[in-house]
N, C-alpha and C positions, 0 to 999 in steps of 0.2 A: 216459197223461199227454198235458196240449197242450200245455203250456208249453214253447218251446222250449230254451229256460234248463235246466229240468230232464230233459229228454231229453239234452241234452250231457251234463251231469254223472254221469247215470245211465249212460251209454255210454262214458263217459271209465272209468268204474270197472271197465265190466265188461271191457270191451278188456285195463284193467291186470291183471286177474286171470287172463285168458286168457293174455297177455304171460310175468305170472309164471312159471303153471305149466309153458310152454312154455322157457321159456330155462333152468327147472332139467333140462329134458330137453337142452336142447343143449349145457348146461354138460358134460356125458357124454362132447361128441364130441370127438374125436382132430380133429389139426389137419388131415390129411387131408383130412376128411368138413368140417368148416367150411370149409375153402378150396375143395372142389367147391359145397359151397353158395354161397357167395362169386361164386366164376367163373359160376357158372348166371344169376344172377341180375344180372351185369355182361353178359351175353353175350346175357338175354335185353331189359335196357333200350335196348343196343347198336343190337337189331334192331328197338326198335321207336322209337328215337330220333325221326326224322322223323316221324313219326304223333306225337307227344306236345308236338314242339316246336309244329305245326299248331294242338293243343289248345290250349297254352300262348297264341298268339295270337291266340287268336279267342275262348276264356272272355276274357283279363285289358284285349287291347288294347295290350300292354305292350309292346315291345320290336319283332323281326323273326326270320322262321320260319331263315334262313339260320343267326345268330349265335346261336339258342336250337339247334339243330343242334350245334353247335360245344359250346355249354358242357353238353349233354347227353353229349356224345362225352368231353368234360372228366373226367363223374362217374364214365360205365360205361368208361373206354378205360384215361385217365391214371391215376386213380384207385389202380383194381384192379393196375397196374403199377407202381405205388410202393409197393403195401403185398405184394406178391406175395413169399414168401417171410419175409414179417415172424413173428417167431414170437409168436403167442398163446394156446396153450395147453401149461400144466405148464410144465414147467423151461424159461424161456426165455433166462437167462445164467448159467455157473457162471465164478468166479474160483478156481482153486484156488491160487494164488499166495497170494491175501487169505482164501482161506477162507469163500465168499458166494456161496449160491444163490439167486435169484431167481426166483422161482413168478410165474406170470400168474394174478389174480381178478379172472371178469369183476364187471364192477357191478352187471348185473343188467335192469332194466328201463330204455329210455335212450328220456326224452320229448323230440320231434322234432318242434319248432314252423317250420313254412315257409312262407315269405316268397309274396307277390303277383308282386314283379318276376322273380325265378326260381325259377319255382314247380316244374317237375321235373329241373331241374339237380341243385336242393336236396334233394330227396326219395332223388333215386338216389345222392347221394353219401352223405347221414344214414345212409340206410337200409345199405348197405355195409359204413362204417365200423364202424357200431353192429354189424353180424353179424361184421365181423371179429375183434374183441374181445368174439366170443360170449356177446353181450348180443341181447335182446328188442328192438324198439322200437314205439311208439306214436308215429304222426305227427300233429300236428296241422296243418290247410290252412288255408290264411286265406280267408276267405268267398268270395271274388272268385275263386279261383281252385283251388275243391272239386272240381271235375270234373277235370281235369286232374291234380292233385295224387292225387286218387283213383284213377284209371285207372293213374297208376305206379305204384301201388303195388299193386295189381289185377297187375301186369306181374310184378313183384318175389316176390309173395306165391307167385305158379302155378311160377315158377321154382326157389322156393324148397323148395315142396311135393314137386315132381319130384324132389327130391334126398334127397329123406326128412326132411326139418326138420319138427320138427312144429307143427302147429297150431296159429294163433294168434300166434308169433314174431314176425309183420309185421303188424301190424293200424293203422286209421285214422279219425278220427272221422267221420261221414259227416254230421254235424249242428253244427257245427264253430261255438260260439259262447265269447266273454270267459271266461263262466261253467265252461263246458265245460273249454274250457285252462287255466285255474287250478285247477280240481280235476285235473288231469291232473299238472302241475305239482307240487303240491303232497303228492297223494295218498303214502299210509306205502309202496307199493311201488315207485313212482318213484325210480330210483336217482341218475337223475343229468338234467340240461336242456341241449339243445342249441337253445339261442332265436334264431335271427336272423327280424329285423324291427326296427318302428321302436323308439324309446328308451324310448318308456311301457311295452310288451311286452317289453323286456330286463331293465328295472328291476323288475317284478313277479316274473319268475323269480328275481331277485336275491335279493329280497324273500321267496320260498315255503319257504323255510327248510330247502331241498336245494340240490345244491352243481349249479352251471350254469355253460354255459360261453355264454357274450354277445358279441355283436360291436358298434361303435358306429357313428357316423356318419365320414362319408370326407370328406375337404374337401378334397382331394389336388390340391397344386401341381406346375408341372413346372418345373424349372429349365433351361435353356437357356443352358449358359455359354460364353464368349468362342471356346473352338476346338471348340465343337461342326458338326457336320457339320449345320449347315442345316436343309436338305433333309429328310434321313432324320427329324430331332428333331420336325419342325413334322408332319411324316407319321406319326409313330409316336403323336403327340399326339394329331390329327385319327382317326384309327386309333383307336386308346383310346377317346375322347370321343364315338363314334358306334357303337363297339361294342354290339350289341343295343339302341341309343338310349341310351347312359349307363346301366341300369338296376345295374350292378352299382356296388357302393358306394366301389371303390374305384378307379374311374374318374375322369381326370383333371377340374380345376376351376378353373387356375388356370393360366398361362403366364408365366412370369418373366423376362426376355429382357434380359443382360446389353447396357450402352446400345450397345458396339462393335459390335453384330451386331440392333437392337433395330429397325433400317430393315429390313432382310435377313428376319426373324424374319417380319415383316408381309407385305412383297411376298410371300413364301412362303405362308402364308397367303391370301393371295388368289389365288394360283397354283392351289390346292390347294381352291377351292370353299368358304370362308370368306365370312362377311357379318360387317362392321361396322356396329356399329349407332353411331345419331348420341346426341348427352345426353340427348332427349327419348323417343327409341324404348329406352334404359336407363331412363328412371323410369317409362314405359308396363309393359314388361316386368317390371322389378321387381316392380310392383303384382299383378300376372299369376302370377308363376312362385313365391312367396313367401309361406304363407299367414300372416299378421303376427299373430295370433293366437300360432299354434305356431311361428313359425321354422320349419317346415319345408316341403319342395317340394310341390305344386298338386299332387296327385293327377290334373287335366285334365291335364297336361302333362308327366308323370312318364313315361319311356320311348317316348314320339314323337317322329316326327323333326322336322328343324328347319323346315322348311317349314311343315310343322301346326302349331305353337306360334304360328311367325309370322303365320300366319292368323287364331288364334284372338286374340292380341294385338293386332291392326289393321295388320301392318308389312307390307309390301310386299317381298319379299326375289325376287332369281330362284330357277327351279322347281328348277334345278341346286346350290344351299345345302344345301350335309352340315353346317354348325356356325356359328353366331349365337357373335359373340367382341365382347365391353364392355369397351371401355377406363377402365379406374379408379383411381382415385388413392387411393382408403382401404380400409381393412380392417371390419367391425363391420355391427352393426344400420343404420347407414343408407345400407348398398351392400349390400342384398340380393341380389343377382346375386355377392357377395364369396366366399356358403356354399355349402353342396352343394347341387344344384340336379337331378340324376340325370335327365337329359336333356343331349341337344346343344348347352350352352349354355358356353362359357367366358369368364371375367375375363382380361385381359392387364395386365401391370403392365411395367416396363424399371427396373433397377437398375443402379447403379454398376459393382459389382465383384461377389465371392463373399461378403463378411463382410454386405453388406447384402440379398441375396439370402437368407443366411442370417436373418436378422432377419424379412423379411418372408415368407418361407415359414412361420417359425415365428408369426410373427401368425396367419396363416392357420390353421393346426392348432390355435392354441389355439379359433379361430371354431366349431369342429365337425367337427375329420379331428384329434385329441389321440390320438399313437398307433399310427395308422392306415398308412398310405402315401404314398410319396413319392418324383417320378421324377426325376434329374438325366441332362442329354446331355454329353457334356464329352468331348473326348481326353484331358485329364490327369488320370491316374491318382490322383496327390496330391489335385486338388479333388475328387475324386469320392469319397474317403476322408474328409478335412476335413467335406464338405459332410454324410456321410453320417452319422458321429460325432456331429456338432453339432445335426441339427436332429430335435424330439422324436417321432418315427416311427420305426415296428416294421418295414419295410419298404421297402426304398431303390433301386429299382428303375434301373441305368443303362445307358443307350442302347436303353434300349425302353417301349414301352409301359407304362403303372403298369397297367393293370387287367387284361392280359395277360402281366405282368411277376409281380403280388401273387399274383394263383391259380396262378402254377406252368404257365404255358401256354408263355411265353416264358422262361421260367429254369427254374431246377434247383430251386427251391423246391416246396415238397410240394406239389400238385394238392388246394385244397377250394374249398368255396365260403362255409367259415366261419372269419374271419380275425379272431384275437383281437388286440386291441388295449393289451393291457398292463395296469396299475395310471393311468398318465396318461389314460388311456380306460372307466375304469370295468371294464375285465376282470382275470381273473383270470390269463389268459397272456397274452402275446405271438406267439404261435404260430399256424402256421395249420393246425387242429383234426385231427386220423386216428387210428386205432385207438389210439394209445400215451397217447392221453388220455381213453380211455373203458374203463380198466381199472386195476386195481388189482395194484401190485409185491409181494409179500411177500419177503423176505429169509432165507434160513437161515443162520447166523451163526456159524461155530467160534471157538475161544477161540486169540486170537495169542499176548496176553500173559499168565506166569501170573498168577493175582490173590493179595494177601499176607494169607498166613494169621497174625493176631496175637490175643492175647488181651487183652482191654478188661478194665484193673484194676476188681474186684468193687466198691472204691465210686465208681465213674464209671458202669458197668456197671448196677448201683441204682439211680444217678438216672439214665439214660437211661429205663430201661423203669420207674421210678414210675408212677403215676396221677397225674393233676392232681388239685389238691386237694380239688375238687369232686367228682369221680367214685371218690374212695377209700373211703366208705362204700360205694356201689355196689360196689367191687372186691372189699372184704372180704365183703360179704354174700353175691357170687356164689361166692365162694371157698367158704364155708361151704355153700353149698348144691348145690355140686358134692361137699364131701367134702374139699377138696383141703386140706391139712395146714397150720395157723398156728401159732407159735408162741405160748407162753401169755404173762400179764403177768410173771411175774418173771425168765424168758428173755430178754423186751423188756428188762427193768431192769438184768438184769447187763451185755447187751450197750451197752448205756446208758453204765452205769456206767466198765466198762473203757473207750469209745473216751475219756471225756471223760478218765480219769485219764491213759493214752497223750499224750492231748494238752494235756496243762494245762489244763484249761477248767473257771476256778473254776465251782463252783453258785449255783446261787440263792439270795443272804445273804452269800455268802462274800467275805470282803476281805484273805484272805490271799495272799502273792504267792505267786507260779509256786513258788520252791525250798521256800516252806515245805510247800506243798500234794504237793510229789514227797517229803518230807521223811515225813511221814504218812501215804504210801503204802502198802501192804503189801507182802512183799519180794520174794512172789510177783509181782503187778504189774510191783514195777522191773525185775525180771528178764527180765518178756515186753512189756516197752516200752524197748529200745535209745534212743527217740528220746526216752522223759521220763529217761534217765539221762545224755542228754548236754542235755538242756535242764538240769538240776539241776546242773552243770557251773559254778564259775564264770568260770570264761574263755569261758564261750560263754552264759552269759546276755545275751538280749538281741540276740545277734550273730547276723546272717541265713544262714540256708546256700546253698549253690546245689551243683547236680551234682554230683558228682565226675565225671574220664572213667571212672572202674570201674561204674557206672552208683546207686552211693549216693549218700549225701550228706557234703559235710565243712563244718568251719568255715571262717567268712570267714578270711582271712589276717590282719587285723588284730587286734591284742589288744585284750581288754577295755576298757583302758584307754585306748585311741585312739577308743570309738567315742564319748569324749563329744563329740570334735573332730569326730564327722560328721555330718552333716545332718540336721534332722530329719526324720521319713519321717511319708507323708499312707499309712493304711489302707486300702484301699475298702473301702466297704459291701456295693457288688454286680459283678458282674464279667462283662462278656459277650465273646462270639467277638469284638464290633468293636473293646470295647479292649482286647483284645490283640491284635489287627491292627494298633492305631494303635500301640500299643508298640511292636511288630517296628521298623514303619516311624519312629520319631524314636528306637530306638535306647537305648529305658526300661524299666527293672523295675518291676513293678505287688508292692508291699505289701500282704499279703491276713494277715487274723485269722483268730483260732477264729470267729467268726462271721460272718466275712464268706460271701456268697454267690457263686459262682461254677458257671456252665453248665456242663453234661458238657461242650461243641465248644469252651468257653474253656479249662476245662482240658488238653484232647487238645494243642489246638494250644500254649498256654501252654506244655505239657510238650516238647514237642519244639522249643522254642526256648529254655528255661530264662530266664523272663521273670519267673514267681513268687517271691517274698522273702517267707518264713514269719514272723510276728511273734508275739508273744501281746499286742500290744495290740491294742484296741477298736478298732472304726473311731471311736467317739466321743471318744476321748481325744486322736486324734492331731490333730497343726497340719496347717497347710494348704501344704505345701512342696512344691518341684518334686519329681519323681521321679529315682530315681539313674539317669546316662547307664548303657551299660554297652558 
């Protein structure tokens, strides 16, 4: 084949096959032997960190070899030392108090799409997690940055082999196109997608109809409120915002600087090797930094420093400038310098108090950081709680740095380099991504409570397991051709026969009332129907029964002769579980016929509330009158 289209996809497949049959062999191992694999493979990106971070800047152009240093140390160092002792494989919780074991499954085949701006950070951390939770994985490299991306896993793969893992576990597309990663994506072995990159590349994993974990865009404001410390705030800022050139996405964007401290906030800043640009070098650079098409940041100017950008925009900045900072007064489309910008570039804003702080942070996030991250400096305790509550980010980062705060470098928070953003972000956590979300819990479950063993009366029983009415030729036919035993037609007739006589239910033609009909009964009949010999009754003709507490039935309390003085009573026709729900709840008996209809679940429940009133009139006959409270 030439087409390079179809070389990816054909290579995407075969990788997945290889993957597969590799990770049913590693599904084998004892946790053990996966956490030597594990540490071999953190120990051997460890050593070649420097060599890869090199690669990293001289394929993509992206970033700086120091701070690519750093978040490669992030993947193989921090990493493997938060999940160190994690258990993943076999029984990894029991309750015996609750009675609940929980089993570790891994998923299986885990597709690993990685990013241009950190391109072996993200490799060595994918690749980790995904063996931690002894899964396979396939990486996919973004074009720009195949060589590098390759080589670490070239790194990962020989370490992984040394330990005995077998073949194929780590593999990587080497021809790395759209095409390619969608069927990678996609494919029936693919267990699960770890996508970060930009939004059209998160959304097609969304999209491939396997379950993925996505990260979105960062638009991360800092706040700066009243008794924060200055100094340290505006440096931990600058800090952030220059880190590897901005390249990680949740790197700060914005500077919010309560008005008491809003002088102070700036000299600092300029203290600290800051450039303020004037109104007309903010709509040069806007045009510049902002591709208006996509809303998203200039590839020219994505993870350079600030001096080169300002070169390449015409500004004249000194050679000494770590951060190009815009003073702005609105949020939206036309202050593109407002969004993420993943370079050394920040918006400054000054607000009143904390409640408007809050307001316009929140503008912000909804711009393109929905979710995401968000750093506040502050001594009081309270606002940093308030502030943190209130505005709509997964990640609250105070008194430090957000983008060394978000990945767990500066805080206690888990060490990745893939930070979900919620439901208000388009993901599916909040979370930022390691082994416990690249496997699957099974549960073994004892019985706490007993469960009540009762017998379901044989004609509820009946209509529960009938046939719909459609399917009861088919029922009968299979019946017969299994063998399995029917009753003949005059069997059907006598049983026929007896319920209706039991239950007064004149026949077809007949206009005799209830006592004459039990009156010509046979005496056999009246004998084995108690209930047509107290219907034949006349002090209880006519007169409703309900319960008794001995679990039969009695007559109503009032005499015959009182019931001309009661109410008249409405039939129903048909009778379902809702109304006698609605009964329960306003406290009413439902009047039911020989014909009337009523569900097995209206019955069940009707019965254990004694809601039903027996009649032998029609529903046709009767008025249309309230129903009796009770």
């Amino acid at each position: 084949m030439r087409d390079r289209d179809l070389i990816s996809i054909q290579e995407a497949r075969q990788l997945l096959e290889r993957a597969s049959e590799a990770q049913k062999k590693f599904a084998a191992f004892s946790q053990a032997q996966v956490d030597a694999v594990v540490d071999a493979c953190a120990e051997a990106a460890t050593a070649a960190g420097e060599a890869l971070a090199r690669l990293a800047v001289e394929e993509t152009g992206y970033g700086n070899v120091p701070d690519k240093i750093i978040k490669n140390r992030l993947a193989s160092v921090d990493v493997p030392r938060a999940i160190r002792g994690m258990k993943t494989v076999g029984i990894v919780a029991e309750d015996r108090e609750k009675g609940i074991v929980e089993v570790a499954a891994p998923i299986g085949v885990v597709a690993a799409v990685i990013p241009s701006t950190n391109p072996t950070s993200t490799a060595i951390y994918k690749t980790l997690i995904s063996l931690k939770a002894c899964n396979a994985v396939v990486l996919s490299p973004h074009p720009s940055a195949m060589r590098c991306i390759c080589e670490t896993v070239n790194v990962l793969d020989r370490a992984a082999l040394r330990k005995g893992a077998p073949e194929g576990l780590i593999g990587c597309l080497q021809h790395p196109t759209m095409q390619g990663t969608q069927e990678l994506m996609r494919h029936r072995l693919t267990g699960v997608i770890l996508a970060t990159g930009g939004t059209g590349l998160v959304r097609v994993a969304y999209s491939s109809g396997k379950p993925a974990y996505g990260v979105g865009p960062g638009n991360v404001p800092a706040y700066i409120e009243r008794t924060a410390n200055v100094r340290k705030a505006v440096g931990d800022i600058i800090a952030g915002k220059t880190f590897d050139y901005g390249t990680i996405c949740s790197s700060e964007q914005a500077i919010i600087a309560d008005e008491a401290i809003r002088d102070q906030a700036l000299e600092e800043c300029r203290q600290q090797s800051a450039y303020f640009l004037s109104a007309e070098e903010i709509s040069k650079l806007g045009d510049l930094v902002i591709v208006k098409e996509t809303s998203t940041p200039n590839p020219k100017i994505v993870g350079r420093p600030a001096t080169m950008i300002a070169e390449i925009a015409g500004i004249k900045v000194p050679p000494s400038t770590r951060v190009l900072i815009a003073k702005l007064d609105g949020v939206g489309r036309e202050h593109p310098l407002s969004g993420e910008k993943l370079s050394p570039i920040l918006a400054f804003y000054s607000v009143r108090n904390t409640a408007e702080a809050i307001e316009l942070c929140t503008k912000l996030l909804h711009f393109g950081g929905l979710g995401h991250t968000i750093a506040i400096h502050t001594q009081n305790e309270a606002v940093a709680r308030e502030f943190g509550a209130a505005v709509p980010a997964y990640r609250v980062c105070v008194n430090t740095s957000a983008v060394h705060g978000s990945i767990g470098y500066s805080t206690n928070l888990f060490p990745a380099m893939t930070l979900g953003c919620g439901a208000p972000g388009g993901n599916i956590t909040s979370d930022n991504i390691g082994p416990q979300h690249l496997m699957n819990i099974k549960r073994i479950a004892w019985e706490s409570r007993p469960v009540e063993h009762r017998t379901i009366p044989t004609d509820q029983r009946m209509a529960a397991t009938a046939a719909p009415v459609e399917e009861r030729p088919r029922a009968v036919a299979a019946a017969a051709a299994t063998g399995a035993g029917l009753p003949d037609r005059q069997t059907i007739a006598r049983i026929v026969e007896r319920v209706f006589t039991e239950r007064g239910i004149p026949r077809q033609g007949e206009t005799k009332p209830l006592a004459s009909a039990e009156s010509e009964a046979t005496p056999s009949a009246r004998a084995a129907s108690p209930a047509s010999s107290a219907a034949a009754s006349p002090a209880s003709a006519g007169a409703p029964e309900r319960p008794s507490p001995g679990g039969g039935k009695e007559q109503s309390a009032k005499p015959a002769a009182a019931s001309a003085e009661a109410p008249a009573v409405q039939v129903s026709a048909f009778v379902s579980e809702n109304d006698v729900r609605s009964a329960i709840a306003r406290r009413e008996k439902i009047f039911i016929g020989p014909k009337t209809i009523v569900t097995p679940s209206a019955r069940d429940l009707a019965a254990q509330h004694e809601i039903f009133v027996e009649t032998q009139l029609p529903p046709s006959s009767a008025p249309k009158t309230t129903r009796l409270e009770y």
